[in-house]
C-alpha positions as CSV (number, residue, x, y, z in Angstrom):
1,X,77.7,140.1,34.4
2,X,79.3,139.2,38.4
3,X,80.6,142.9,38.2
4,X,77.2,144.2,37.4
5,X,75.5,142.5,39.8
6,X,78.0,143.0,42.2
7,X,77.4,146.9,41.6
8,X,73.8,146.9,42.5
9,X,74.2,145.1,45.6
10,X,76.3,147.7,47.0
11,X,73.9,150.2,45.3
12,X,71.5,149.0,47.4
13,X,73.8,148.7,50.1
14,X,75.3,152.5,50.0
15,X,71.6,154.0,49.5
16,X,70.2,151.9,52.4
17,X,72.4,153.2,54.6
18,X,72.0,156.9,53.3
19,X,68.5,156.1,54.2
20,X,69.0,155.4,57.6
21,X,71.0,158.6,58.2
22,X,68.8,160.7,56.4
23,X,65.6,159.0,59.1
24,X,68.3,159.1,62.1
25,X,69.1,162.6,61.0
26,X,65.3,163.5,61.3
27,X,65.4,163.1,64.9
28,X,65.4,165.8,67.3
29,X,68.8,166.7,68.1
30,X,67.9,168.0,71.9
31,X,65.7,166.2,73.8
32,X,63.2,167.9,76.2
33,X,64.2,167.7,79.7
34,X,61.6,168.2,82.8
35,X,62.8,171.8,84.6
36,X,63.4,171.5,88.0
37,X,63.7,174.4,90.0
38,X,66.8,175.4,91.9
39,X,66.8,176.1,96.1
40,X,69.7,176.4,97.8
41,X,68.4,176.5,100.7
42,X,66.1,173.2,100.7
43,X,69.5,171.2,98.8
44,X,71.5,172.5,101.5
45,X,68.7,171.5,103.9
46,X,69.0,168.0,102.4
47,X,73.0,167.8,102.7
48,X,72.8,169.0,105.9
49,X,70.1,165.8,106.9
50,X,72.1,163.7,104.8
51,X,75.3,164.8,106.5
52,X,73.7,164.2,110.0
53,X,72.1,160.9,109.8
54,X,75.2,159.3,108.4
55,X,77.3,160.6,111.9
56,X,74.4,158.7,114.1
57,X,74.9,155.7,111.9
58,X,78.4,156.5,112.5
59,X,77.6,156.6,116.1
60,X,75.4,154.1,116.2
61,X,77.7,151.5,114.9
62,X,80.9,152.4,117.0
63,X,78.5,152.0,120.1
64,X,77.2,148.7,119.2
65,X,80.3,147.3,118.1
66,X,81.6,148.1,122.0
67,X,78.1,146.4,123.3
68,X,79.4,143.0,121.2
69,X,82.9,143.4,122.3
70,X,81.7,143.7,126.3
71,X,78.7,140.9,126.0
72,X,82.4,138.4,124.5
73,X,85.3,139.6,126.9
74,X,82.9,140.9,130.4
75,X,83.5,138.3,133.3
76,X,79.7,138.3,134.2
77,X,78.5,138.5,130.5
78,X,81.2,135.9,129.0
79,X,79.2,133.1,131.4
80,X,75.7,134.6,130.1
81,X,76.8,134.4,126.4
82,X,74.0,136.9,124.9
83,X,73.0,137.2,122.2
84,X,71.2,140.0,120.3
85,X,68.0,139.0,119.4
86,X,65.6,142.4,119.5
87,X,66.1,145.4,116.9
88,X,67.6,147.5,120.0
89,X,65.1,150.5,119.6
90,X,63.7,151.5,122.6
91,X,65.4,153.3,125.5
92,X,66.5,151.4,128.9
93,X,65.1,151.7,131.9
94,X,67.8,152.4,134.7
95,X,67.7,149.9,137.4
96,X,68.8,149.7,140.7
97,X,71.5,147.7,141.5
98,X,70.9,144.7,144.0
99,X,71.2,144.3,147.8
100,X,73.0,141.0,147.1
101,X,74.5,138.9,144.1
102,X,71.2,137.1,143.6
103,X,69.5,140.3,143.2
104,X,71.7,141.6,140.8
105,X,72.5,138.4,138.8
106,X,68.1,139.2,138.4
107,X,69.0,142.8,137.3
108,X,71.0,141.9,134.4
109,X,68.9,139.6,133.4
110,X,65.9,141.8,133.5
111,X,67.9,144.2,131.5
112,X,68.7,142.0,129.0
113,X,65.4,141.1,128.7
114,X,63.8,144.2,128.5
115,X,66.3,145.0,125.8
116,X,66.1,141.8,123.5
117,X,69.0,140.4,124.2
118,X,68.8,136.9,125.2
119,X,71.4,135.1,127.4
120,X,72.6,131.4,126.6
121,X,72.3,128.4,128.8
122,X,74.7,129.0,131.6
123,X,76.0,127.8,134.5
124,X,74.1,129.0,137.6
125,X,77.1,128.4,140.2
126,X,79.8,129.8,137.7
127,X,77.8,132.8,137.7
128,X,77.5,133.1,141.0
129,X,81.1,132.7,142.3
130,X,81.1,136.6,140.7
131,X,81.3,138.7,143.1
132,X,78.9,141.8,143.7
133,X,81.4,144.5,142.4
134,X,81.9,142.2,139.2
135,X,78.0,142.3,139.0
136,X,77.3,145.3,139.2
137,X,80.2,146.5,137.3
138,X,78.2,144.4,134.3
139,X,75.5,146.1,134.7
140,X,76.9,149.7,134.9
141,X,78.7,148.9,131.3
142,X,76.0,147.5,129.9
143,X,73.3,150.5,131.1
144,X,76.0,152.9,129.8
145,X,76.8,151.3,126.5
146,X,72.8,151.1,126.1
147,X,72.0,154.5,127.2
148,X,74.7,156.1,123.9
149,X,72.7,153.7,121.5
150,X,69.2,153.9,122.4
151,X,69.0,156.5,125.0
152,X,67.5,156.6,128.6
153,X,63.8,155.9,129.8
154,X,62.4,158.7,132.5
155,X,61.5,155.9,134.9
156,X,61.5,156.8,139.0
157,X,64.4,153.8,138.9
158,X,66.5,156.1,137.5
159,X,69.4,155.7,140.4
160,X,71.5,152.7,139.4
161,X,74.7,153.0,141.5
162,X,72.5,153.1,144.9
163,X,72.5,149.8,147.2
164,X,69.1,150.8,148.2
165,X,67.1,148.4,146.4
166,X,66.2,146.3,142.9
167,X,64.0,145.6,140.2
168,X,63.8,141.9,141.2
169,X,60.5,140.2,141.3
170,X,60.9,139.3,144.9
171,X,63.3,142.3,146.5
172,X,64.8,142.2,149.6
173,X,62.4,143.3,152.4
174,X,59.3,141.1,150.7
175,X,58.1,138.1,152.3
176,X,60.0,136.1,149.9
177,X,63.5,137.8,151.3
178,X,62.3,137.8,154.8
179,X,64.6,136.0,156.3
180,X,68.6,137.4,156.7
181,X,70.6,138.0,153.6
182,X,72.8,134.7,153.8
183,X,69.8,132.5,153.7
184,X,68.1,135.4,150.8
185,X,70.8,134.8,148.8
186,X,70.5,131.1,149.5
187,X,67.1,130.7,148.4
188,X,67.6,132.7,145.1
189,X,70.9,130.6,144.7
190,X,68.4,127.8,143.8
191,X,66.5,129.9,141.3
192,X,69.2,131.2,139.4
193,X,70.8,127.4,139.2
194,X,67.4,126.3,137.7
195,X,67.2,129.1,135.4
196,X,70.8,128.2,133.5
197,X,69.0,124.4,133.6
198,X,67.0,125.6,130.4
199,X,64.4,123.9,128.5
């Protein structure tokens, strides 16, 4: 009596199985695939894009991996502490460099501005016992780190590396800088302590 029911339970068993194959074997054994249609020339088109965008990432990266190492370990830019705030995507505008430390302390600054990058709370006097060479040697690194990542804007400025003048709100020669360079730089000695002051 066990055995016989036991018999019909894998009866059942055995043929439901059989059942499933049979319904599984009633599916399609390919299944139809969308054709796409081959060219070459538009794949090699796309490896060749592919191929170039990742070297200016490549690029890209090296280049702004020196702009983080110069804004730590630069004299002038170690007292600034910037940082990069700004998604660094349009080109800089070549400055000229300063008549006088004050002028080209306001350089950099501009620059930094101009290019999102946002200096610290620093000490005013610090920064100005750099001398000019250390200045503007900031600011040529800086304009020629910026100039491989984001390129350079056409602007009639174009002539950094000429003592003939700045992009300071007040340059030398305006009624603001009229008096001789000692007592110029004097003057803007002031403003550039107040600036590191903050908020």
């Amino acid at each position: 009596m066990g055995s016989d029911v036991k018999d019909r339970q894998i009866g059942r068993t055995v043929q439901s199985k059989i059942g499933a194959k049979e319904e599984y074997d009633e599916t399609p054994d390919k299944i139809a695939m969308p054709k796409t249609e081959y060219n070459p020339i538009k794949i090699a088109s796309m490896e060749k894009e592919t191929t170039g965008e990742a070297r200016e990432r490549a690029k890209w990266q090296y280049y702004y991996g020196q702009l983080k190492t110069m804004l730590k370990t630069d004299p002038v830019f170690k007292i600034l502490r910037p940082k990069v705030i700004g998604p660094l995507d349009k080109p800089i505008s070549v400055p000229l460099h300063g008549t006088n430390k004050v002028d080209e302390i306001n350089v950099i600054l501009q620059m930094l501005d101009d290019m999102g990058i946002c200096p610290d709370a620093f000490d005013g006097d610090e920064l100005l016992s750099c001398s000019l060479e250390q200045l503007k040697d900031a600011a040529n690194e800086f304009v020629e780190i910026m100039i491989m990542l984001v390129g350079k804007a056409n602007t009639p400025e174009d002539k950094i590396g000429t003592p003939s003048g700045s992009l300071c709100k007040h340059p030398a020669g305006s009624p603001r800088y009229a008096s001789e360079d000692s007592e110029s730089e004097s003057d803007g000695s002031i403003s550039i302590r107040q600036m590191s002051l903050g908020p």
